[in-house]
C-alpha positions in Angstrom: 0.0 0.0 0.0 1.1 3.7 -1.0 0.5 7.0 1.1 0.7 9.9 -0.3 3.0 12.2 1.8 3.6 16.2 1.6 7.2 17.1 2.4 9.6 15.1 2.9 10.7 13.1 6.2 14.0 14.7 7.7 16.6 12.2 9.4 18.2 14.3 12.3 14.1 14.8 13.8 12.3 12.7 16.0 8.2 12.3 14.8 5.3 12.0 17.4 2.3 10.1 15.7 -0.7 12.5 16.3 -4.3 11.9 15.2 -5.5 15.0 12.5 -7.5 15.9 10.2 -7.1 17.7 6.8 -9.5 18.5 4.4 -9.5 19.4 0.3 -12.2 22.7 -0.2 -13.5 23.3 -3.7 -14.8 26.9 -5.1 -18.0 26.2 -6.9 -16.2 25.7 -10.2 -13.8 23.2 -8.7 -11.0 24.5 -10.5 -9.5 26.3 -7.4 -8.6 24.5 -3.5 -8.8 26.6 -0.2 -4.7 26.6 1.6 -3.3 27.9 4.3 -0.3 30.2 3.8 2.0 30.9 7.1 3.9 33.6 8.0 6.8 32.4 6.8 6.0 31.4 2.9 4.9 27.5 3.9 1.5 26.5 2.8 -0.6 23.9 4.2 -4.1 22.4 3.5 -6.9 23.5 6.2 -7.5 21.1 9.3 -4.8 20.0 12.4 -4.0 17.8 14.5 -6.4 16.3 17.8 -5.3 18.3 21.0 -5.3 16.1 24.4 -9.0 18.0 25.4 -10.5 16.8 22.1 -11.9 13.5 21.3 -12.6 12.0 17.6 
């Protein structure tokens, strides 16, 4: 089986697994995607990770 993964997996870092949730939005059209743009010039798809006082 295949994942499909944004970024890429850096050697010198140690990963926590953590439950989230992302989500692809559509403009009416469907030609365009709603994405998060950061201060600093990263872009990421709307949703997060589950914080310890949330459940599923």
């Amino acid at each position: 089986m295949s994942f499909i993964t944004f970024g890429q997996k850096e050697d010198a870092k140690e990963y926590i697994k953590r439950p989230a949730v992302y989500c692809l939005m559509f403009n009416n059209q469907k030609d365009r995607i709603a994405i998060i743009e950061t201060g600093d010039g990263k872009y990421f798809l709307p949703g997060g990770g589950i914080e310890n006082t949330e459940t599923h």
